[in-house]
N, CA, C and O atoms as CSV, one atom per row, in Angstrom:
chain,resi,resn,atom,element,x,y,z
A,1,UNK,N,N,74.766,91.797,105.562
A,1,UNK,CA,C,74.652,90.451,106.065
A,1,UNK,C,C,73.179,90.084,106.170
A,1,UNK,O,O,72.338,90.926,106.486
A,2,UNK,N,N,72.827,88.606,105.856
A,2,UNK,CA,C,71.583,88.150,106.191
A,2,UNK,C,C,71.568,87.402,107.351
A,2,UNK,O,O,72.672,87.060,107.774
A,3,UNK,N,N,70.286,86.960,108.163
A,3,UNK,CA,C,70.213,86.464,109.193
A,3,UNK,C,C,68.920,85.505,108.633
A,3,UNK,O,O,68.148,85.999,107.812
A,4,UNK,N,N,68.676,83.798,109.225
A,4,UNK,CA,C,67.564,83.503,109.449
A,4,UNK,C,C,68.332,82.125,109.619
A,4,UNK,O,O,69.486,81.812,109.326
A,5,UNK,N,N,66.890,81.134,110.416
A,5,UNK,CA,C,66.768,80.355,110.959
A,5,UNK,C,C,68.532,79.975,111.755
A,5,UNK,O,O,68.975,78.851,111.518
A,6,UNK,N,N,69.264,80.779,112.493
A,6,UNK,CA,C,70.503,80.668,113.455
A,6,UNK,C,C,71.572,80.502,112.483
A,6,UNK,O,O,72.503,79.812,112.898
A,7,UNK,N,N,71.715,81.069,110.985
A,7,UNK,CA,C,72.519,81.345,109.912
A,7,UNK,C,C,72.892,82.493,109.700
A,7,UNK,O,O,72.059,83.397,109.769
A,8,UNK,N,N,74.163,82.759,109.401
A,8,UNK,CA,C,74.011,84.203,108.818
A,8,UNK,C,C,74.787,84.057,107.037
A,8,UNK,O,O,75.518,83.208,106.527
A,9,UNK,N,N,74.361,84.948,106.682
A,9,UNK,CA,C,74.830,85.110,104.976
A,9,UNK,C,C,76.151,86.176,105.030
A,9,UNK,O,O,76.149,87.026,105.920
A,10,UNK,N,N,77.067,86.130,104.249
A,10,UNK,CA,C,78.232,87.052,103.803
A,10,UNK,C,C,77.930,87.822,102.404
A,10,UNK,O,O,78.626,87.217,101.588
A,11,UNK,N,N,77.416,88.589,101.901
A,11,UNK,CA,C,77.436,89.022,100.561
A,11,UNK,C,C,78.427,89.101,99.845
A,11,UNK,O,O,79.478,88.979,100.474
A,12,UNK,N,N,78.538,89.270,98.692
A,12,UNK,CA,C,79.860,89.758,97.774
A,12,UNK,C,C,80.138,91.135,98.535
A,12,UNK,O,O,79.449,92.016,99.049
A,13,UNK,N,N,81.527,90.867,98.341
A,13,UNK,CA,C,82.170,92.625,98.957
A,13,UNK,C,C,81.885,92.497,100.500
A,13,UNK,O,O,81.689,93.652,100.879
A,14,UNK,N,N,81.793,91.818,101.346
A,14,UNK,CA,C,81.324,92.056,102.389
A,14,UNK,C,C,82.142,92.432,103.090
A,14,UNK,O,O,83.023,91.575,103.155
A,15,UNK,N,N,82.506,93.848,104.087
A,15,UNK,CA,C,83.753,94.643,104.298
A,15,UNK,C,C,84.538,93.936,105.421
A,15,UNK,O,O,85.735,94.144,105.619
A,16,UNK,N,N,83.710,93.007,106.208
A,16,UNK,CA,C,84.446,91.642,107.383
A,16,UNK,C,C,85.850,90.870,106.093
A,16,UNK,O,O,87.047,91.001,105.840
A,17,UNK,N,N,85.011,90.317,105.773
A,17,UNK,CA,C,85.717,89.201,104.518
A,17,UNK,C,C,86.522,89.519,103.293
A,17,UNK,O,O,87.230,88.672,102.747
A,18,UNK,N,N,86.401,90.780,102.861
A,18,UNK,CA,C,86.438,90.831,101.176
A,18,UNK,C,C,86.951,89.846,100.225
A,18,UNK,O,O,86.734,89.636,99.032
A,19,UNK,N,N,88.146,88.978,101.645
A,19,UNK,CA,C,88.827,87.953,100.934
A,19,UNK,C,C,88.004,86.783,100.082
A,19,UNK,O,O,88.203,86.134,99.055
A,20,UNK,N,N,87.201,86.861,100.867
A,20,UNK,CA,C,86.433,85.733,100.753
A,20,UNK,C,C,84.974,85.474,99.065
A,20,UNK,O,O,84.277,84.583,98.581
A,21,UNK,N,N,85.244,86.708,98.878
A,21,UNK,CA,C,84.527,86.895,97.338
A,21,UNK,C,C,82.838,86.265,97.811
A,21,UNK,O,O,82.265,85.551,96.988
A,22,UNK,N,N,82.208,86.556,99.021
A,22,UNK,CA,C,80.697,86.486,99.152
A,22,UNK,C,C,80.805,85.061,98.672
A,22,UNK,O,O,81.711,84.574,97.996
A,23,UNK,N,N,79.696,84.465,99.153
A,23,UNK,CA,C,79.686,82.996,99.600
A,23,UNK,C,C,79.140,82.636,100.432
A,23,UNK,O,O,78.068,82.037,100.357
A,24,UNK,N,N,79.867,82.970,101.654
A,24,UNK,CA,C,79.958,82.941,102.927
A,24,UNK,C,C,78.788,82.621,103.606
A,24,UNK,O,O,77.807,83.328,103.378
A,25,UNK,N,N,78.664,81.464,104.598
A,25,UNK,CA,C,77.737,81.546,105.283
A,25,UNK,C,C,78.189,80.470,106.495
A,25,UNK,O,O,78.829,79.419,106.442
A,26,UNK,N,N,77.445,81.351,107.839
A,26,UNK,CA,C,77.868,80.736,108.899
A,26,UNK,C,C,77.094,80.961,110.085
A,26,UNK,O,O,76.533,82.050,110.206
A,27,UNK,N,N,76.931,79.691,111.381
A,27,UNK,CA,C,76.538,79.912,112.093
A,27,UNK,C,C,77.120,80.185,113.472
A,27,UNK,O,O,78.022,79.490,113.941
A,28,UNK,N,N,76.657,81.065,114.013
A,28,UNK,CA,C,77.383,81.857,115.222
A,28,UNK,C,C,76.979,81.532,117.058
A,28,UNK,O,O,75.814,81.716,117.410
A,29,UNK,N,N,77.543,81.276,117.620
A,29,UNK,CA,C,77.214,80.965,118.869
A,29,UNK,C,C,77.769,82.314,119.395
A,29,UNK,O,O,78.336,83.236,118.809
A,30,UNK,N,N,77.277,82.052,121.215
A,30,UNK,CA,C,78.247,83.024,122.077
A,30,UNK,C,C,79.309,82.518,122.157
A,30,UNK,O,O,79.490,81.365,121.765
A,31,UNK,N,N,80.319,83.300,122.713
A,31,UNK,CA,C,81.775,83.249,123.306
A,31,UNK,C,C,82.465,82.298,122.389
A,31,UNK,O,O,83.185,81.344,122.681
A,32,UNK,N,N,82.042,82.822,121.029
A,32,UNK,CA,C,83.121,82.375,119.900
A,32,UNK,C,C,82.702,81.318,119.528
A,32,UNK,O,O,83.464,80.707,118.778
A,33,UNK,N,N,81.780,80.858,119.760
A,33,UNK,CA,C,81.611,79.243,119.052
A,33,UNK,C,C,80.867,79.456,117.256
A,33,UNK,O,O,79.837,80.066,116.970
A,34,UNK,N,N,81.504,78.961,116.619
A,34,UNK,CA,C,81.305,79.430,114.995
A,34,UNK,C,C,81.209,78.052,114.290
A,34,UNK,O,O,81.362,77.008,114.924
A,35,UNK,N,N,80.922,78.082,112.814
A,35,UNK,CA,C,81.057,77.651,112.279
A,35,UNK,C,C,80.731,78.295,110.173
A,35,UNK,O,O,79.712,78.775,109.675
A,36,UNK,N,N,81.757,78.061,109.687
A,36,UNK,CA,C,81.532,78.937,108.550
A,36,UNK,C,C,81.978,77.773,107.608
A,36,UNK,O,O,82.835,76.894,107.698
A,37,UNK,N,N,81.020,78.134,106.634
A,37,UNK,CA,C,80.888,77.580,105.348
A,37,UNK,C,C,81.276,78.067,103.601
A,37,UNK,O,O,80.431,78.663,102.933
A,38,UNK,N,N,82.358,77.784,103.155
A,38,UNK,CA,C,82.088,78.355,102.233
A,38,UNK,C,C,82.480,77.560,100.896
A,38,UNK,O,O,83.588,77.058,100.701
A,39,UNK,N,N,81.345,77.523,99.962
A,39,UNK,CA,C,81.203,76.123,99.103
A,39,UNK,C,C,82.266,76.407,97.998
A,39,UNK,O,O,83.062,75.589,97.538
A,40,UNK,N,N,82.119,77.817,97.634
A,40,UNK,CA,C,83.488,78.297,96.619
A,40,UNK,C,C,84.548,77.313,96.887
A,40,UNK,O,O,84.864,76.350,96.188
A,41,UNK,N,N,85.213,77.827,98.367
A,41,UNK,CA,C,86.695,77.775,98.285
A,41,UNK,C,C,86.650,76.464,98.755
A,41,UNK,O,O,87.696,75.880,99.039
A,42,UNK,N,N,85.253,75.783,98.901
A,42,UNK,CA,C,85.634,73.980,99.226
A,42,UNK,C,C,85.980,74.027,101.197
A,42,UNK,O,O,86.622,73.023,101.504
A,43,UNK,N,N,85.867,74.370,101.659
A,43,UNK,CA,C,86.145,75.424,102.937
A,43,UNK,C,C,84.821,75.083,103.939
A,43,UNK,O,O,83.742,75.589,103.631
A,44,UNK,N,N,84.916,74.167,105.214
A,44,UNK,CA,C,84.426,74.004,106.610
A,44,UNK,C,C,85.735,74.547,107.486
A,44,UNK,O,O,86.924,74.243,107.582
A,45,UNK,N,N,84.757,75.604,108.116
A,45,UNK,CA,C,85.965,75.970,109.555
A,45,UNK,C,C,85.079,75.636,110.781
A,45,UNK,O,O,84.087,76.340,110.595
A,46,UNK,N,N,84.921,75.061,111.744
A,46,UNK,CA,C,84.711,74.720,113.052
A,46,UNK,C,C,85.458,75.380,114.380
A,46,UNK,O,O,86.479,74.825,114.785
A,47,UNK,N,N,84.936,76.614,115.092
A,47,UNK,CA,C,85.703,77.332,116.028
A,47,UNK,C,C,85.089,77.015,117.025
A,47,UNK,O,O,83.913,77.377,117.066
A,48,UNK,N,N,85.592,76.300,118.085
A,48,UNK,CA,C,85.287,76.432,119.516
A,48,UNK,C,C,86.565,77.303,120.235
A,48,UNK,O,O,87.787,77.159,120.294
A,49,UNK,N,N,85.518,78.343,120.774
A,49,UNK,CA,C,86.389,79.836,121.560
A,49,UNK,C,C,85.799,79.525,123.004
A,49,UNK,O,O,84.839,78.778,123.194
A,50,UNK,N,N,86.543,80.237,124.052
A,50,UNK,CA,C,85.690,80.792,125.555
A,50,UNK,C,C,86.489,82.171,125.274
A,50,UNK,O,O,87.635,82.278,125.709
A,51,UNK,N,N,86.003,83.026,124.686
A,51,UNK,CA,C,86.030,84.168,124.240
A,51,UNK,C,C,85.551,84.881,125.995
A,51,UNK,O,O,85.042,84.159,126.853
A,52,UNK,N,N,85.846,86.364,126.219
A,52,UNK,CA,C,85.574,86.759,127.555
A,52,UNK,C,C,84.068,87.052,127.898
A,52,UNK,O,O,83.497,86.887,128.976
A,53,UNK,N,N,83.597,87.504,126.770
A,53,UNK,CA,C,82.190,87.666,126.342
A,53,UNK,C,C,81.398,87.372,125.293
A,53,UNK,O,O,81.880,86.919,124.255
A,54,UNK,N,N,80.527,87.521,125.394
A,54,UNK,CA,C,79.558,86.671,124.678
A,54,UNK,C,C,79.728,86.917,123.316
A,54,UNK,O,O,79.711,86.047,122.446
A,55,UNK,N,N,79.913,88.256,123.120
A,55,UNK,CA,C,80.168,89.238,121.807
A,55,UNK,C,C,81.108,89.761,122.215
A,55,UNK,O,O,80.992,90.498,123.194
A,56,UNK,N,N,82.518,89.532,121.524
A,56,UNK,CA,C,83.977,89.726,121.454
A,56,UNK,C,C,84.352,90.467,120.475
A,56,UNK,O,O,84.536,89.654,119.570
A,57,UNK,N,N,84.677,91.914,119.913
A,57,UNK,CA,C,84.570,92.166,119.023
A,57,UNK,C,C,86.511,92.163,118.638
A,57,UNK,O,O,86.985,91.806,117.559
A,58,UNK,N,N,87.021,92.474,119.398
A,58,UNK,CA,C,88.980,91.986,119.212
A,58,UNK,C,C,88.963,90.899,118.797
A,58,UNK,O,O,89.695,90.648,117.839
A,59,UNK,N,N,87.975,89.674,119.464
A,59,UNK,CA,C,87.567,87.871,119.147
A,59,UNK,C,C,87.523,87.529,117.610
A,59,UNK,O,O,88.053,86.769,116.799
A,60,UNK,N,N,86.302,88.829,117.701
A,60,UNK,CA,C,85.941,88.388,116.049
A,60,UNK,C,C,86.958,89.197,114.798
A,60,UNK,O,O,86.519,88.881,113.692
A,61,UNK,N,N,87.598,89.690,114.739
A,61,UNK,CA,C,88.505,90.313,114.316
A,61,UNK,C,C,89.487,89.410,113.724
A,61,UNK,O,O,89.737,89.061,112.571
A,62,UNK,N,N,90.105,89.064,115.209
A,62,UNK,CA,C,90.955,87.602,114.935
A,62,UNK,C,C,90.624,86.626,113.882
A,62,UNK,O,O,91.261,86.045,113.004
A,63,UNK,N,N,89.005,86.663,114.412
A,63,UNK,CA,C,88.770,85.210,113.907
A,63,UNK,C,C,88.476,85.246,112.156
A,63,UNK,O,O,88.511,84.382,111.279
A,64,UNK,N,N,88.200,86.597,112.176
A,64,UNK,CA,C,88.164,86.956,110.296
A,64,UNK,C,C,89.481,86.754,109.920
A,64,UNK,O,O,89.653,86.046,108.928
A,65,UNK,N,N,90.522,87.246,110.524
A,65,UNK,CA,C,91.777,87.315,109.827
A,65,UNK,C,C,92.237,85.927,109.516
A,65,UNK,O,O,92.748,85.492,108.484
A,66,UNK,N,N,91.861,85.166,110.944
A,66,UNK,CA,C,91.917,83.667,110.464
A,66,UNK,C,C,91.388,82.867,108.963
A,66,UNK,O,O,91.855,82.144,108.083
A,67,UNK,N,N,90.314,83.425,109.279
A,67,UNK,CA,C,90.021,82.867,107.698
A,67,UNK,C,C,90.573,83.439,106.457
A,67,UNK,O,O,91.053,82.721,105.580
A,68,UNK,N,N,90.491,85.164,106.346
A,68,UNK,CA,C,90.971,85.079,105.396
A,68,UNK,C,C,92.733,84.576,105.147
A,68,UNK,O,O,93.387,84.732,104.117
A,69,UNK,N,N,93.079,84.095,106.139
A,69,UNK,CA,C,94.852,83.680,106.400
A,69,UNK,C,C,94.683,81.938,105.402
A,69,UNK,O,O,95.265,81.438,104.440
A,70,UNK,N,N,93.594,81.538,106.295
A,70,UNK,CA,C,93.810,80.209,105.647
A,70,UNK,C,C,92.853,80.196,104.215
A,70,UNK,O,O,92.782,79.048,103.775
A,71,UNK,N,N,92.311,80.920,103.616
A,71,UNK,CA,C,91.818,81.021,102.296
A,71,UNK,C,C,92.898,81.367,101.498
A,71,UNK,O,O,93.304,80.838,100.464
A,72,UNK,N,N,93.436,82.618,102.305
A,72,UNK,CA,C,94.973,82.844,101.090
A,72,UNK,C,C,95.763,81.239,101.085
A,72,UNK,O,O,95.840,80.526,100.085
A,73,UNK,N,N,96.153,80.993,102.063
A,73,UNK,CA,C,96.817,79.795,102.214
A,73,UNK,C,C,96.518,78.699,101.432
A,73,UNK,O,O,97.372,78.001,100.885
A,74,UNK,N,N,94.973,78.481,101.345
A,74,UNK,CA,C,94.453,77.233,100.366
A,74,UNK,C,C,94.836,77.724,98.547
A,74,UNK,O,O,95.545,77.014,97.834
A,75,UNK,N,N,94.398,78.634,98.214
A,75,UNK,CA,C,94.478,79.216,97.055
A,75,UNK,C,C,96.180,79.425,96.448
A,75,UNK,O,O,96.153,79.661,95.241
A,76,UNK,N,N,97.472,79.391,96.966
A,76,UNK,CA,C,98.386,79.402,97.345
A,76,UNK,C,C,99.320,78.126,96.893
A,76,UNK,O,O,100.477,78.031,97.303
């Protein structure tokens, strides 16, 4: 993963996503607040969470599966 200016990058293969074929890029708040981009699949997701902590790692789990749920879903 890359990081800069409050972005982060997804690479190809990236072992969070694989679904997602690298692309990926998104910006991350605490307690789940997200937002991911991905220009491939035509794809804005907007997450507002109150996650229990700041860094949720069960949270973020979810929240991958989410995407790759609704990427299968778009492609589909």
């Amino acid at each position: 993963m890359g990081y800069g200016y409050q972005w982060w990058t997804f690479p190809l293969g990236a072992q969070a996503l694989p679904e997602l074929d690298g692309g990926l890029f998104a910006a991350l708040g605490i307690f789940g607040q997200q937002l991911y981009i991905h220009p491939k699949e035509q794809l804005v997701v907007a997450i507002h969470s109150a996650w229990p902590q700041p860094v949720h790692g069960p949270s973020l789990v979810e929240t991958h599966a989410l995407l790759g749920a609704l990427v299968a879903a778009l492609r589909s």
